[in-house]
C-alpha positions in Angstrom: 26.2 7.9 1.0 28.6 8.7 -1.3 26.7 9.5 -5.2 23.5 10.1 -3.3 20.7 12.5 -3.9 17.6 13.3 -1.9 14.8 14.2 -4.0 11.8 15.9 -1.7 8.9 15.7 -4.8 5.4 18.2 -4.7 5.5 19.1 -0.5 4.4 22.2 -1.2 1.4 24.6 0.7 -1.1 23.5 -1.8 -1.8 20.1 -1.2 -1.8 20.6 2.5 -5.0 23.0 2.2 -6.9 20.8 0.4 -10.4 19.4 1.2 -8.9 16.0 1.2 -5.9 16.1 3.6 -2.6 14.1 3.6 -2.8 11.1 4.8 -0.6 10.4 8.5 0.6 14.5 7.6 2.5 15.0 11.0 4.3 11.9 10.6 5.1 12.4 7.3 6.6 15.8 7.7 8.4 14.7 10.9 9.9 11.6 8.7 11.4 14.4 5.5 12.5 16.7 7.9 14.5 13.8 9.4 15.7 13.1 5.8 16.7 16.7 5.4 18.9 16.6 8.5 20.2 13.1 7.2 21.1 14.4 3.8 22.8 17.7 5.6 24.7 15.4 7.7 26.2 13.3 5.4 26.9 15.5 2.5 24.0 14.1 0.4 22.9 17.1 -2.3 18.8 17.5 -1.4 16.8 18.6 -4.3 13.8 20.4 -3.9 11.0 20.0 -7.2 7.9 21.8 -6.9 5.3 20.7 -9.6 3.6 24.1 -11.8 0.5 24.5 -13.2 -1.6 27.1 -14.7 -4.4 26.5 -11.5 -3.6 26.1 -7.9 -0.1 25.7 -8.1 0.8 28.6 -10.4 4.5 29.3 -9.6 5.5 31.8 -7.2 2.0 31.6 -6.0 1.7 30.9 -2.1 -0.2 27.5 -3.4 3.3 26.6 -4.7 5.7 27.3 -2.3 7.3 24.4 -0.2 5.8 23.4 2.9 7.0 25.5 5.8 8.2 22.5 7.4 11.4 22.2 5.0 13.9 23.4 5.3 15.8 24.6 2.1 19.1 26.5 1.6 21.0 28.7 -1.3 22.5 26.1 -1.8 20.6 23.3 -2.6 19.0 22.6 -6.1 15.4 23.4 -7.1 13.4 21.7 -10.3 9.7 23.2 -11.4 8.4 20.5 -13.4 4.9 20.2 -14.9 4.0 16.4 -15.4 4.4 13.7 -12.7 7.7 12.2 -13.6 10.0 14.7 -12.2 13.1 14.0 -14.6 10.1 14.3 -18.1 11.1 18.0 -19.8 13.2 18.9 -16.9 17.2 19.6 -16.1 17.1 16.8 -13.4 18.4 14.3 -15.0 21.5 16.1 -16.5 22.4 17.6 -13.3 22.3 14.6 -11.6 24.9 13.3 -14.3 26.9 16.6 -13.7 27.3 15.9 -10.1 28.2 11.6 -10.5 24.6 11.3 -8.8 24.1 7.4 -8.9 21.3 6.8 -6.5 18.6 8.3 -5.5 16.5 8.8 -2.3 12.9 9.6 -2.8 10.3 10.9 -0.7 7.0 13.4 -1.1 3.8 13.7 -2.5 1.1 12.1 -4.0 2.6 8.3 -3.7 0.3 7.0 -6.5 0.8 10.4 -8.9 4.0 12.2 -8.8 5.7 9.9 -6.8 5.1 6.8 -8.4 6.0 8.5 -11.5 9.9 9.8 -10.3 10.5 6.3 -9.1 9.6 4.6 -12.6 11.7 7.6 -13.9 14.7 7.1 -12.0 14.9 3.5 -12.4 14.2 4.0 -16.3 17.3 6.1 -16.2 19.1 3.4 -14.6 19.4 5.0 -10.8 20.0 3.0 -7.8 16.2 3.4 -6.2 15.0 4.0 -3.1 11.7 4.5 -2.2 11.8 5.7 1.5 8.9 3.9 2.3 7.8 5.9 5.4 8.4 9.3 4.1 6.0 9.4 1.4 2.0 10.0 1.7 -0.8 10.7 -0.5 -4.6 12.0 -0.3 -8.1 10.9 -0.9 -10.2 7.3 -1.0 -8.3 4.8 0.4 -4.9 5.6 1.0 -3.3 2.9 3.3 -4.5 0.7 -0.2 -2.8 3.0 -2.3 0.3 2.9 -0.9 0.5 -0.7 -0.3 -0.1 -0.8 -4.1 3.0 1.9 -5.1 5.3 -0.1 -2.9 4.5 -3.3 -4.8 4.8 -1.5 -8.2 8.3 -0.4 -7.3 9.3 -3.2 -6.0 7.9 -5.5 -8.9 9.9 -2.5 -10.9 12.9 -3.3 -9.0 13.2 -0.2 -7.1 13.9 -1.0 -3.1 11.6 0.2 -0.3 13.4 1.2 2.6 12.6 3.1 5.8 13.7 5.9 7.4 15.1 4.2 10.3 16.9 1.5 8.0 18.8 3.9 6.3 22.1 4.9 8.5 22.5 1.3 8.6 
């Protein structure tokens, strides 16, 4: 997976411990940690962005940190960002350039916010797309719907949808 980033976007403590919970959690921590060991294993850089705010997820606040689940090193890169789109006011876009980063794997939280958002981003900036389709998850009314209706944005967006399992192959 050569020019290939993983970007893990908002699984932080926060939206874990909130009234409305993640939808299909276990699965969808089992499925990124998966992705972490796939990225490790094929020398794929992971990036780590963690979203700030002035509330709940004030950085450095225990709200913010990532989800105990991950697994981060030294080593790997971390973005703060403070809108939905992950590469909007943020270095993530030039140090994807620095490193020849052409495609992009992306996986996290909320599908229909910050998700949603980072994919239209990446493709405006003219990334090769993927959504990984299983190893993303939101919150709230509905959320089976919701996602359906990210996947057919993307896709109608020409970003591809491809699950974990399809992604060795």
């Amino acid at each position: 997976m050569k020019n290939t980033a993983l970007l893990i976007v908002d699984v932080q403590a926060w939206l874990f411990q909130r009234q409305d919970p993640v939808y299909k959690e276990e699965i969808l921590m089992e499925n990124i940690k998966n992705l972490e060991q796939f990225a490790r294993k094929n020398n794929v850089p992971i990036v780590y962005i963690q979203h700030e705010s002035s509330g709940a997820m004030k950085r450095n606040s225990a709200d913010w940190q990532l989800h105990k689940g991950l697994h981060p090193r030294s080593d790997d890169i971390f973005i703060g960002k403070k809108k939905g789109n992950s590469f909007f006011e943020t270095p993530l876009h030039n140090i994807l350039q620095e490193k020849g980063i052409k495609k992009v794997l992306i996986c996290g939280l909320l599908s229909q916010c910050c998700i949603l958002k980072t994919t239209l981003g990446a493709l405006e900036l003219e990334y090769e797309t993927i959504l990984v389709s299983d190893a993303h998850s939101n919150s709230g009314t509905y959320p089976e719907k919701n996602i359906t209706k990210v996947h057919k944005t993307i896709e109608k967006a020409g970003g591809l949808l491809i699950p974990i399992k399809d992604l060795a192959s």
